[in-house]
SERODREN-689833 format. One line per 3 residues: their letters; for each residue x, y, z of C-alpha. Coordinates in steps of 0.001 Angstrom, whole numbers. Example, Ala and Ser with C-alpha at 12.3 -4.5 7.8 and 13.67 -1.06 7.14 Angstrom:
AS> 12300 -4500 7800  13670 -1060 7140
//
This chain:
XXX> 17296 -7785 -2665  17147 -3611 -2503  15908 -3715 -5982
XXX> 12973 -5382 -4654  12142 -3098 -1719  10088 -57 -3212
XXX> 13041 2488 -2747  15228 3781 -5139  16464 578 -6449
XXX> 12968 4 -7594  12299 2860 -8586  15793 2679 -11403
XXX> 14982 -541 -11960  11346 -101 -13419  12180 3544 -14872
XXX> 15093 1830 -16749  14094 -1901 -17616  10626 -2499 -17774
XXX> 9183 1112 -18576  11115 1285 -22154  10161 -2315 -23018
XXX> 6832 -2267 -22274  5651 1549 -22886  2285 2880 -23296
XXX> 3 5412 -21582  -1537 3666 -19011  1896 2148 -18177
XXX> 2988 5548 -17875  1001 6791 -14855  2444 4565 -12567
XXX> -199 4249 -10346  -927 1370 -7993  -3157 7 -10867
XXX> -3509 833 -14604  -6648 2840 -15838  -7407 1051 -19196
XXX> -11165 1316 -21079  -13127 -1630 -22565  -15735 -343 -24765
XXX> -17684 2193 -22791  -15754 642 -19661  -13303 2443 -17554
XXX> -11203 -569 -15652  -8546 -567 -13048  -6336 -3501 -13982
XXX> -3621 -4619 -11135  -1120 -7535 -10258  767 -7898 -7520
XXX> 3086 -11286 -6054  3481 -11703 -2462  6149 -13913 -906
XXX> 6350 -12757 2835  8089 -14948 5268  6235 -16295 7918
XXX> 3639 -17248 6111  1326 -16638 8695  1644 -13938 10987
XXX> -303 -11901 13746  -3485 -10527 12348  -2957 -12719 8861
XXX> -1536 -14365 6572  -329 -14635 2883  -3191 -15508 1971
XXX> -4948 -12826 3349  -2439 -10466 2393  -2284 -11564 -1445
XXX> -5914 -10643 -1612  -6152 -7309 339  -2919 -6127 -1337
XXX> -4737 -6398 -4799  -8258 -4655 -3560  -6486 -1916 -2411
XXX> -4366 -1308 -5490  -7787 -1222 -7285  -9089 1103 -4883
XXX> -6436 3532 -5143  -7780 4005 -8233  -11309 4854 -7446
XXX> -12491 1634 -8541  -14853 -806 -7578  -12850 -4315 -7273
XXX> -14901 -7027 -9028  -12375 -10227 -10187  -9178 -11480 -8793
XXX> -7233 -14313 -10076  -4899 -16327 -7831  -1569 -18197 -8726
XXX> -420 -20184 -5880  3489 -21503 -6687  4605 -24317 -4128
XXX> 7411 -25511 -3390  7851 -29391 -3361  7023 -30478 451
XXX> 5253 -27767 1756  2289 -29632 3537  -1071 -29642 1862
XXX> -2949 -28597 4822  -782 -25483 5126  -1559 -24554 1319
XXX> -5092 -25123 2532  -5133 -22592 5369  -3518 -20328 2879
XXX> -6322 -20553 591  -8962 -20271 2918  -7953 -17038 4164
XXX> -7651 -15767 748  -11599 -16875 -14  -12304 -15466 3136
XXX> -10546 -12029 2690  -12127 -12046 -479  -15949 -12630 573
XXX> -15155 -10173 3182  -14177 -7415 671  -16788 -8444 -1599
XXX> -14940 -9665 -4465  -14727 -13336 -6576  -11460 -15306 -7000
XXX> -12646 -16281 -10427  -9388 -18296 -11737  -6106 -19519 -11019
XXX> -2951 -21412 -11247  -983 -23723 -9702  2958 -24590 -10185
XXX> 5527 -26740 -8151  9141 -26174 -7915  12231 -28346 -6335
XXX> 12663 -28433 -2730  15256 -25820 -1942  13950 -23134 -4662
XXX> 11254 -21683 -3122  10191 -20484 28  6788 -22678 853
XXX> 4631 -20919 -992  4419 -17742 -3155  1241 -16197 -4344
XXX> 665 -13590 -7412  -2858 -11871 -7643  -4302 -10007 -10151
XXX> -7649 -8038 -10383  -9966 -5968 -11852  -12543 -2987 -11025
XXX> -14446 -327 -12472  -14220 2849 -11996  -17066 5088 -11423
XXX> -17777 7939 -14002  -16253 11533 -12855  -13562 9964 -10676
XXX> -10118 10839 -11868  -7813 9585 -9044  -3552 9135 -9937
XXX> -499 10593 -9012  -263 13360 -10857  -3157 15023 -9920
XXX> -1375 16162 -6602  -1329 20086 -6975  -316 23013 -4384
XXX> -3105 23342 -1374  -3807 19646 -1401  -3712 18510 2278
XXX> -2499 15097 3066  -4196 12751 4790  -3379 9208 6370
XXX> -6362 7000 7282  -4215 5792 10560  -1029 4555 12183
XXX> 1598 3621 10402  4049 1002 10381  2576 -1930 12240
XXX> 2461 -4702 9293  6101 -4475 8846  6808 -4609 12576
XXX> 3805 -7679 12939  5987 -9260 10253  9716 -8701 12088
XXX> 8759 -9406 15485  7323 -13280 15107  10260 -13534 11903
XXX> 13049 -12571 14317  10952 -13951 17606  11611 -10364 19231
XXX> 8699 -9667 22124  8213 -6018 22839  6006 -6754 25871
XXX> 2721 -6204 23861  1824 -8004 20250  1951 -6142 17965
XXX> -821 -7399 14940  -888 -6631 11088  -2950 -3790 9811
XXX> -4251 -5659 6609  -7043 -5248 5188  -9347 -4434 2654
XXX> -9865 -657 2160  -12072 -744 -1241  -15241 528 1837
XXX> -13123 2562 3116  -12130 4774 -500  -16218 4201 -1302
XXX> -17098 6665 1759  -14770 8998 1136  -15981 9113 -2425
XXX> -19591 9731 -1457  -18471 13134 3  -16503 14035 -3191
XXX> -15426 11914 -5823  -13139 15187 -6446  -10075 13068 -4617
XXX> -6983 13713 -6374  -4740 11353 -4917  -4863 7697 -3307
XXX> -1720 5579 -2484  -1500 2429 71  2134 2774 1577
XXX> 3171 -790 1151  6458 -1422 533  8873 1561 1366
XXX> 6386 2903 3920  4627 6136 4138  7552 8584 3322
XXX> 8045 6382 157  4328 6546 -1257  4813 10499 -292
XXX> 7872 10892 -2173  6729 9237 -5560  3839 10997 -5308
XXX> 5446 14716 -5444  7864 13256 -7667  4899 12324 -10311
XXX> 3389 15810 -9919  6097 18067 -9418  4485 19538 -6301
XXX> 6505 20066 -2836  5027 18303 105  5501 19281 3921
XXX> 4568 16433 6088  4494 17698 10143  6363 15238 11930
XXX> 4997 15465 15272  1516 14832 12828  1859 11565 11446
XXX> 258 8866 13451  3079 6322 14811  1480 3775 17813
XXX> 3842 3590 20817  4898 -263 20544  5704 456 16684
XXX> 7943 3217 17862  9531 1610 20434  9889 -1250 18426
XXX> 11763 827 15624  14033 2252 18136  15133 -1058 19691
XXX> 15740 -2578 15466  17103 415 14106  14606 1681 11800
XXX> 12305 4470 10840  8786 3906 11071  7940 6598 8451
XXX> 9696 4089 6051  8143 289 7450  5060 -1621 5405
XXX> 1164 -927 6057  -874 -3155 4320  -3996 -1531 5779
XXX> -3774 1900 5458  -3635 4469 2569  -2472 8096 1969
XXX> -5174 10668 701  -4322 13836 -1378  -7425 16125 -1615
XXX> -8624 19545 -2371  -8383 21758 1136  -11962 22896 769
XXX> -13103 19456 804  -10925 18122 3747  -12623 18528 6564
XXX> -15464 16612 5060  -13406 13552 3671  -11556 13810 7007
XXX> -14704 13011 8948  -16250 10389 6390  -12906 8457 7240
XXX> -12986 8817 10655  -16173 7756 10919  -15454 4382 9190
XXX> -14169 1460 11316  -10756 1588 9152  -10066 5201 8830
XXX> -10735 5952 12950  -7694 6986 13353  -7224 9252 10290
XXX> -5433 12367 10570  -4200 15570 8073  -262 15448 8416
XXX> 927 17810 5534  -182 19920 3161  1061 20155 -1021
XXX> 3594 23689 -1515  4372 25266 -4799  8236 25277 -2925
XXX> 10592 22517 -3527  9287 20775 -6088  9471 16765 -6457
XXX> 10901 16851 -3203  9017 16195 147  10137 18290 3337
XXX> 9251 17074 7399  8659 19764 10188  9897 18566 13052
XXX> 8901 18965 16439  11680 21505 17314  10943 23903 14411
XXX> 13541 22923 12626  13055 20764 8567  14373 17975 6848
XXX> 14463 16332 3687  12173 12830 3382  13579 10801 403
XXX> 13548 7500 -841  15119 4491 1136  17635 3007 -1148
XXX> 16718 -808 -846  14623 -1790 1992  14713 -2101 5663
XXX> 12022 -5055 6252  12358 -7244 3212  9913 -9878 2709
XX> 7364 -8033 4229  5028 -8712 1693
//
């Protein structure tokens, strides 16, 4: 299960397994979607399965979730998402009007984030090997001339920017999973942030770095991100945007919000002199309100990413091992 999670595990897994077998240049970035031309077309091209458990939770569903998850790997790129395909594998006696809810939120989702589920597939397995239903997505998007936007564009004097508070998918997810109340619910983040990325663009399509912290969390999407580029990061911990329930949620389960699932949120890695400005273009969008700066790229310690916290004092963010919410997404 930790190889699944988006921490180190992963992170061997791919760099040792797939990578080799499959290599090529646009596999080689490692962004959340690969930059590929067609003719006089530059494309994002991304795929993504998604087998959380519930299948419906507060403020979504799978379905939703499938859909949003793919837009915003497109739009981490820069790009305009267009097409998304849609494989929906069922297992045998999962109830027809449950697969139907399922898909209606993913046409909805997508007519909300103004894309087209153009084509599909369907596959049953035996009772007992599956999980209700899984769902793999895949899409495409183009990306606008003069927009260069991947990992390894991070350089020293980049501030970092989140577009708001972290860690309430993965907590949405654990608290109706576990049935844990924390007095308040607590309801996904997801959504589609392809609007989002376009405003932010309008100021300056000079935005070196996107990333949605998905699985692993926000320190995770941080740390693979100064590991592509070879830059330090210092995130201030006091900073970084954690809502009160989420926290006290964490505390009561154990875990670190810095390291639970958004699925409606992304990271931002841009030029200082243009910060203030993409700052306040996010802000003033409905799903970047609560965006804040909460680090800056350093020439110091590079590949590894470095927290001030409240007391003065530092510490070293790295990469979970396995993962703390699995199934999350």
């Amino acid at each position: 299960m930790g190889h699944g999670g988006g921490g180190a595990l992963s992170a061997e897994l791919v760099e040792h397994l797939f990578a080799p077998a499959f290599h090529n240049p646009a596999l080689a970035e490692m962004g959340d979607s690969a930059q590929v031309t067609l003719g006089a077309a530059r494309l994002a091209f991304s795929t993504d399965s998604f087998v959380v458990r519930p299948l419906f939770f507060p403020g979504g569903s799978i379905g939703d979730l499938a859909v949003n998850g793919t837009v915003n790997d497109l739009a981490m790129s820069g790009a305009e998402p267009a097409f998304l395909s849609c494989g929906f594998i069922l297992e045998e006696g999962v109830q027809v009007d449950e697969v139907g809810r399922i898909a209606q939120a993913a046409g909805a989702a997508a007519r909300h984030a103004g894309v087209q589920i153009v084509t599909g597939d369907t596959k049953v397995v035996e009772s007992g090997h599956g999980d209700g239903v899984y769902l793999n997505t895949a899409g495409v998007g183009l990306v606008p001339e003069g927009v260069d936007i991947r990992p390894r564009r991070a350089v020293p004097g980049d501030v970092v920017i989140v577009s708001g508070p972290v860690g309430v998918h993965g907590i949405a997810v654990m608290s109706v999973r576990e049935g844990l109340e924390f007095g308040v619910e607590i309801q996904s983040d997801c959504a589609a942030l392809n609007g989002l990325v376009a405003a932010m663009l309008k100021v300056t399509p000079d935005v070196h770095v996107l990333r949605d912290p998905t699985r692993g969390g926000l320190a995770t999407a941080v740390c693979e991100i100064a590991a592509a580029a070879g830059v330090g990061v210092t995130l201030q911990e006091r900073a970084v945007p954690v809502p009160p329930e989420v926290a006290n949620a964490c505390a009561i389960l154990g875990l670190d919000p810095w390291y639970v699932a958004n699925e409606g949120k992304l990271v931002a890695f841009v030029p200082r002199a243009e910060a203030d400005a993409v700052l306040a273009a996010m802000r003033a969008h409905p799903l970047g309100a609560g965006a804040a700066v909460i680090g800056e790229c350093v020439p110091d310690h590079p590949g590894m990413v470095v927290a001030r916290t409240g007391l003065g004092g530092s510490r070293v963010v790295d990469l979970p091992l396995g993962e703390q919410l699995p199934r999350i997404c």
